[in-house]
N, C-alpha and C positions, 0 to 999 in steps of 0.2 A: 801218309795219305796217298790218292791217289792223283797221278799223272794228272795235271788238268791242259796239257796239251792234246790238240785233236788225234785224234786215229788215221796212220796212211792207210791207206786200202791199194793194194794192187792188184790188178787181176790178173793171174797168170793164165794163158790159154795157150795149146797148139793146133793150130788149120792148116792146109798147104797149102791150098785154094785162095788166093789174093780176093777173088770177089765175096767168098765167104767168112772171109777173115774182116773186110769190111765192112759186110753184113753186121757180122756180131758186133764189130766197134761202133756200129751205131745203135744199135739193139741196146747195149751198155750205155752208152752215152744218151741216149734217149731214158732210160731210166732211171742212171746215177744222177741227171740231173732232175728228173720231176722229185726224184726224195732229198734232192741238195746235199748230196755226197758228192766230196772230192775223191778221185782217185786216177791210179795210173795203171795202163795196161801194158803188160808184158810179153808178148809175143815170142814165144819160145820158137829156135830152127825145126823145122819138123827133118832136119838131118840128125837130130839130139835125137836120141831113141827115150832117156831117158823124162820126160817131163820134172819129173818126180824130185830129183837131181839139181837140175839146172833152178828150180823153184826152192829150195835149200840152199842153192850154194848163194844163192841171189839177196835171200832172205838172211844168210849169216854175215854177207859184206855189207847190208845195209840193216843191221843189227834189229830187224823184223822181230818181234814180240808173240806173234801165233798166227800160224797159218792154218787156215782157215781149204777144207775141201766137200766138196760134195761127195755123199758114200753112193756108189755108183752099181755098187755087189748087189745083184737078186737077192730075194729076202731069202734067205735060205741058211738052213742048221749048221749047215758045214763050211759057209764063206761069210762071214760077218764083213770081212773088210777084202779086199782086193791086194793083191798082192804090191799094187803099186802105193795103195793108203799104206799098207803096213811098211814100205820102206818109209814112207813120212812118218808114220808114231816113231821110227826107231832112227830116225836121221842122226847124222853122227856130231849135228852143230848145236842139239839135245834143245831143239827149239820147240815148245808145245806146238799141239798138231789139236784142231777142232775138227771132229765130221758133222757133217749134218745128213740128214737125207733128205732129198728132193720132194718135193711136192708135186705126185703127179699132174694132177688137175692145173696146181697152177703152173708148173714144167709144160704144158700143153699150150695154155693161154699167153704164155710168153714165148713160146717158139723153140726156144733150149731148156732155159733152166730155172730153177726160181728163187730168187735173191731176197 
């Protein structure tokens, strides 16, 4: 059967910008709680070049179940995924990897992204 314990959610993101960084922590926190999600945000070094990486390696010490990215690649023939998604399908800690795509209209109405 399945897991009847909750789902963690973490949201990984990278900013440099401390006001922008807090921006979106409330942006997030204003949402995750009007739909009554728990979750934790992770805050990657923007010295880490890698996001992609640090969001794997993070996900494999805390035994993470599927992570979860927005496909960010223009619609186009030749780039389905970004090079940076594809290191996530192919992570070496062989942890599923979900894309979604964004929703522009509602990416618009929320200011980043649409959850």
């Amino acid at each position: 059967g399945w897991n009847e314990e909750p789902a963690e959610i973490v949201i990984g993101y990278q900013i440099s910008d401390d006001k922008e960084a807090e921006m979106f922590e409330l942006l997030i926190h204003g949402y995750m709680k009007k739909v009554g999600i728990s979750y934790t945000l992770m805050r990657v070094a923007t010295g880490k070049k890698n996001i992609i990486s640090e969001i794997v390696k993070y996900s494999d010490r805390n035994q993470v179940d599927l992570i979860c990215l927005s496909n960010e690649s223009e619609n186009s023939a030749f780039e389905l995924v970004s090079s940076l998604e594809q290191r996530a399908i192919t992570n070496d800690a062989r942890i599923p990897v979900m894309l979604f795509n964004p929703d522009a209209d509602k990416t618009k109405s929320m200011g980043l992204f649409t959850i």
